[in-house]
Each structure stands twice: as structure tokens, then as C-alpha cells.
N, C-alpha and C positions, 0 to 999 in steps of 0.2 A: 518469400517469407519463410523464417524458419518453422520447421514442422515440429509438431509437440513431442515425435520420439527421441530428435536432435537436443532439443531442448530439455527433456529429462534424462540423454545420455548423459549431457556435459551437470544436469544442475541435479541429478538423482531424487528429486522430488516423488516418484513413484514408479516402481521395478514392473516389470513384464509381469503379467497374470501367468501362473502356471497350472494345470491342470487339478495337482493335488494341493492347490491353495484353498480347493474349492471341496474336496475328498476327503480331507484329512480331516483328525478330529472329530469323527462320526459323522461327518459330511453335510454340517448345515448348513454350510453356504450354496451348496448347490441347493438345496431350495431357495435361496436368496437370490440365483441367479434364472433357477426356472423361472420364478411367482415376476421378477422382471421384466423378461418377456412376456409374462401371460397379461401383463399390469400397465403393459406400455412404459416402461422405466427408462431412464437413459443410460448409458453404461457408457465411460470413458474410453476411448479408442486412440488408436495412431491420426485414426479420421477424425477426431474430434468426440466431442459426444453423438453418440449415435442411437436410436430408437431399433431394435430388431422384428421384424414378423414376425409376429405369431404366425402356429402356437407353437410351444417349447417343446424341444427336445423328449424322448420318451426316456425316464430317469434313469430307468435300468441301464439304458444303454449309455446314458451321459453318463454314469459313473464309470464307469467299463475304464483299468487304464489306460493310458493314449490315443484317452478319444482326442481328435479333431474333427472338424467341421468348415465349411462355408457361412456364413448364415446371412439372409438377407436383407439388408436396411431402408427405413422405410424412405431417405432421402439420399443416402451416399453409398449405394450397390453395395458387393459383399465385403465382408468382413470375415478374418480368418481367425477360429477361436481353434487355441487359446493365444499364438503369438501376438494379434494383432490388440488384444486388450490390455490395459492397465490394473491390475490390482489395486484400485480407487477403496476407502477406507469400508467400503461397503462390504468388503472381501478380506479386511482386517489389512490391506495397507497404511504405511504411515507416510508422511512425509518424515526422508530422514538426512534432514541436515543440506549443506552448502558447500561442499569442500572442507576446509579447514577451519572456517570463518567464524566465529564465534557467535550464535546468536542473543540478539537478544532477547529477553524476556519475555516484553510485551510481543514480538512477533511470535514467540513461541506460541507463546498463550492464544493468539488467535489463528495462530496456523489451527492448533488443538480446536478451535471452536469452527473453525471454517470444517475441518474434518469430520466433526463429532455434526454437524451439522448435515453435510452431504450425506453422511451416513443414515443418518435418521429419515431426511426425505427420500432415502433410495435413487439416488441419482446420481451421474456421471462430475454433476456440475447445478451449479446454483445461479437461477434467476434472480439479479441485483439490479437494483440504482446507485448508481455512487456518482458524486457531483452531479445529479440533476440527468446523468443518463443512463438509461437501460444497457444491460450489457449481461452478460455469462460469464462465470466465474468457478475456476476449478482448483486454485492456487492462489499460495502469496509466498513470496519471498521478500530478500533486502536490499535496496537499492544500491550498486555500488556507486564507490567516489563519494564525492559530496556535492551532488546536485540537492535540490529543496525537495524532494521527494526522500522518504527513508525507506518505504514498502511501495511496492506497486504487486497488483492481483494481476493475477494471468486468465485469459481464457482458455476452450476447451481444448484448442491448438495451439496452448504455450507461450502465445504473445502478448506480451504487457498489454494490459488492458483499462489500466487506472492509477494511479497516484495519489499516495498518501502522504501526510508528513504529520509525526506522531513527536509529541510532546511526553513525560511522567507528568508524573501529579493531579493536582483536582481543579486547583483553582488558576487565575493569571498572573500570581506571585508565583507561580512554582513554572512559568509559561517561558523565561529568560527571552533572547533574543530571535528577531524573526531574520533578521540578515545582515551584513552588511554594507557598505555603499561604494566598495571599491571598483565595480562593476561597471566597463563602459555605458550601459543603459541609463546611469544615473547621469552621466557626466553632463553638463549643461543648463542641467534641471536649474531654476530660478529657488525654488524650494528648499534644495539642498544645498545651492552655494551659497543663498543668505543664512543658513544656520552656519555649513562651515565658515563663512566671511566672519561672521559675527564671536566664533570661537577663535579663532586668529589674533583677533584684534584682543581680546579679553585673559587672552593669554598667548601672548606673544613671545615667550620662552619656554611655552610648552608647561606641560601640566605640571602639579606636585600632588605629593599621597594625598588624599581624600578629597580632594576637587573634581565636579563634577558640574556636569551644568545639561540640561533636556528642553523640549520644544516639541510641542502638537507639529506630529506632520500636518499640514497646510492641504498638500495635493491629493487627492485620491487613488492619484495613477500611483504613485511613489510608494501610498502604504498595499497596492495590491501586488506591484511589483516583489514587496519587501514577502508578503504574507505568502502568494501562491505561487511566485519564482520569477526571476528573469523575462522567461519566455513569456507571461501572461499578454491575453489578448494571443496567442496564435493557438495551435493545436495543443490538445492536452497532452504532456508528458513529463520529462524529469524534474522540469524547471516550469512546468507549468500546470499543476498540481490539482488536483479534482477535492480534495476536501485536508481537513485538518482534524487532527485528533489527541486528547488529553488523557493520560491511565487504560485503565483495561478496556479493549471495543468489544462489543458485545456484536451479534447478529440478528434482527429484530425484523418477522414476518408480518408485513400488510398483505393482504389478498397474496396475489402472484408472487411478487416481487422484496426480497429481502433487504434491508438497510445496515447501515453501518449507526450503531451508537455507543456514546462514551460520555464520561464523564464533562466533556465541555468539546463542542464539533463544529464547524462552520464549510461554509460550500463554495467552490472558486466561483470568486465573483462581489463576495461580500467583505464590507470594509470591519473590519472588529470595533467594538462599542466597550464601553465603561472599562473596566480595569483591561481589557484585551486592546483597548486604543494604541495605535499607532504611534510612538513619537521617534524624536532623533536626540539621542541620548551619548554623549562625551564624558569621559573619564580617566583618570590617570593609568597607565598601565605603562611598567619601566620596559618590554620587552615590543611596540610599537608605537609606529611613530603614521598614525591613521591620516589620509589626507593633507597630508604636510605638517601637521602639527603633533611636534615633539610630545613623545609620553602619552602617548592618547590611545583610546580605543571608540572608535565611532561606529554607532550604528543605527540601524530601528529595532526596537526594542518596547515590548509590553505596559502602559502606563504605570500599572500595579508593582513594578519591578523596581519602581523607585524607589531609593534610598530616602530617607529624611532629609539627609545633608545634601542632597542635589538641590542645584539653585533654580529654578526655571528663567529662561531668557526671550 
């Protein structure tokens, strides 16, 4: 498994804690990192998050230039400060950036909120549920390629740990497509070959401008496949996605354990209802030619996403 310092070498998520990270500026984060230890707090590590022994350091001497130390953990032995910590946002780290890759907005925004968040409970990392499981969360980045995932969170040692796929907007007009069906997975389905059978026949020269025609997905395997990935029904990951999300997410505390909310969300497993309903939706498009049928773009796609001019069949 790759280790979280590997992982933040290649993806820079967060730089080595250095000594006067904590000194400088009139030095109040070194109260931030004594009251830690004295509080039982977790502090982000090479080892993960880790909890230190009391009691802390005597101050005087922790500020002292080039201090190092040992210090002792209460589950994974020593720990060498200052190389072996993180600069976690509690010490005024930021996550900064992905290479070259341009992000987006919304991930921004809740990178910031994941941040502003860790910081606030003084810890390494955050106690979450996402799809229905318990799990530790110290990150988020963007999912590369185009698997049905577009964020996945990492834990305290850097490994994907969840799967998101985030939509803009508010409502299931603004929700577009949940995938398409070119996918060996589909092939065979009774479901999907009597929609496309039935588009064939109905236009047997391929579409023209504003012709289109839709249909309630039938099967439930087909609309989970379409919604939570490929993979659904095995382990969770790129193609097989732990929740869905609509605009801004917000971060939202019950007892322990922190959730994911937004503007319209759903959990792998569940089939979408009223305007988020599942169908299989055909339309003219001059640049494919979808499932053999000329001019076409097929897929599953959002009830609400209907045109007027679409015919149902």
C-alpha cells in the first residue's frame, strides 16, 4: 500500500512540518501543538494520524531553535518531530493544488471546507460516514480519467477511501446525464436491447435535428449500474461510487461522526425517484452514431432533463 508521505510527494497535498512553522509569528502555534498533546488530539503523521503521550514538551525548550525530538505514540511507537509530521491546516497548512490540473471549483470549495473543518476540531483527520460507512478522512482530491467517480477522500495514510460523483446545480434539470451504455456490462440486458430494438425500427435512417424519443428504465440493476458505476454490486471504488452530490457540500456534525450534505445527495444503493428517475433517452447528434444507430446519442439520463419535444416510447 502506498504510504501517505509517497502520496503527498507525488500529489503535494501537504509539505513537511518545519520547526519554525510553529515559532514564527510570535509563536502561537506552538501552543496549538503543546494544548494537542495535553488534550489527546491527533496530529497528522507519515504514520497516519497519530495521538502523542503526554505531557508536552516543556515550552521554553520546545521553542529553542532546532529542536527535535522522539515522542511517543499512544498506538504506532515513535514519531520523529518535526520531520515526521505534516503541516495539517491546524499549523496553517493548505492543500495546494494537483500538478497542473486545473481545479475545479466545487472541489475547491470543499477541499477549503474539509480544511477549515480539521482545523477547527484540532485534529489530524476527521471522523466520517460516507455511503453508509464509517471511515477517517484527511483529504480530497480529483479523480483522474473518466471513471463515474469525480473526488474521492483519502485517509490518514493517503489511500482512497471513498467515491464521490458531484453534479452543479440544485435541482434534476440541471442533473444532465448519468452515463452511457456503451459499456460491455450492459450488453445483453433485455431492457436495453428492447429500447434500442425499438429505436432502430422507428428510425431506421438514423435520426434528424430535434428528434428524440425516452423510456423509464424497466430494470433496477441497469438504473444502479448507470447512477453509481460500472463496478456496482462489488467493492467500493472508481466505478463504484459511495454517494452522489449536487452544488456546494457542506460538512455536517452528528455526535462523532461528520456527513456529507448538499444541495440534492443520494447513497450507493438507491434507485433515484421523481425528476432524478432513471430513463433511456435517444437523440439526434451529427457527431455519433450511439449503438448502431446513425446520428444518435443514447443514454440514461435524468427524467426532469426532458425536452418537451421528446416523444416517450
Amino acid at each position: 500500500m502506498k504510504k501517505f508521505l509517497d502520496f503527498l510527494s507525488e500529489k503535494n497535498i501537504y509539505s513537511i512540518l518545519k520547526h519554525n512553522d510553529l515559532t514564527k509569528r510570535g509563536g502561537s502555534r506552538v501552543d496549538v501543538f503543546l494544548k494537542k498533546i495535553k488534550d489527546k488530539e491527533g496530529f497528522l503523521t507519515k504514520k497516519g494520524e497519530v495521538f502523542l503521550k503526554p505531557p508536552p514538551p516543556d515550552k521554553k525548550d520546545f521553542t529553542k531553535s532546532g529542536y527535535k525530538k522522539d515522542f511517543d505514540t499512544m498506538k504506532k511507537g515513535k514519531v520523529k518531530y518535526p520531520s515526521d509530521f505534516f503541516k495539517g491546516p491546524e499549523f496553517g497548512g493548505k492543500g495546494v493544488g494537483f500538478g497542473t490540473r486545473a481545479e475545479d471549483a466545487f472541489l475547491k470549495a470543499f477541499r477549503e471546507e474539509l480544511e477549515r473543518t480539521i482545523a477547527k476540531e484540532k485534529t489530524g483527520a476527521l471522523d466520517m460516514i460516507v455511503g453508509r460507512r464509517k471511515m477517517v478522512i484527511a483529504g480530497v482530491e480529483s479523480t483522474p480519467g473518466v471513471p463515474k467517480s469525480d473526488f474521492h477522500l483519502l485517509d490518514d495514510m493517503g489511500k482512497e477511501a471513498a467515491w464521490i460523483s458531484h453534479k452543479a446545480g440544485k435541482t434534476a434539470k440541471d442533473f444532465q446525464q448519468y452515463g452511457g451504455l456503451s459499456n460491455k456490462i450492459f450488453k445483453g440486458n433485455a431492457d436495453v436491447e428492447s429500447f434500442v430494438k425499438d429505436v432502430k425500427e422507428m428510425f431506421p435512417d438514423g435520426f434528424q435535428r430535434k428528434q428524440s424519443v425516452f423510456r423509464k428504465v424497466k430494470d433496477s440493476n441497469i438504473a444502479r449500474l448507470s447512477v453509481w458505476g460500472v463496478d456496482y454490486g462489488k467493492a467500493r471504488g472508481r466505478n463504484n461510487i459511495d454517494e452522489f452530490h449536487q452544488g456546494t457540500m457542506k460538512l455536517v456534525k452528528s455526535g462523532k461522526y461528520y456527513t456529507i450534505q448538499s444541495a440534492h445527495s443520494d447513497t450507493n444503493g438507491s434507485v433515484p425517484k421523481e425528476g432524478y428517475t432513471c430513463i433511456y433517452y435517444a437523440r439526434f447528434t451529427s457527431d455519433m452514431d450511439s449503438l448502431g444507430v446513425k446520428n444518435s446519442r443514447i443514454g440514461v439520463f435524468a427524467l426532469a432533463q426532458m425536452p418537451s419535444t421528446a416523444k416517450e416510447i
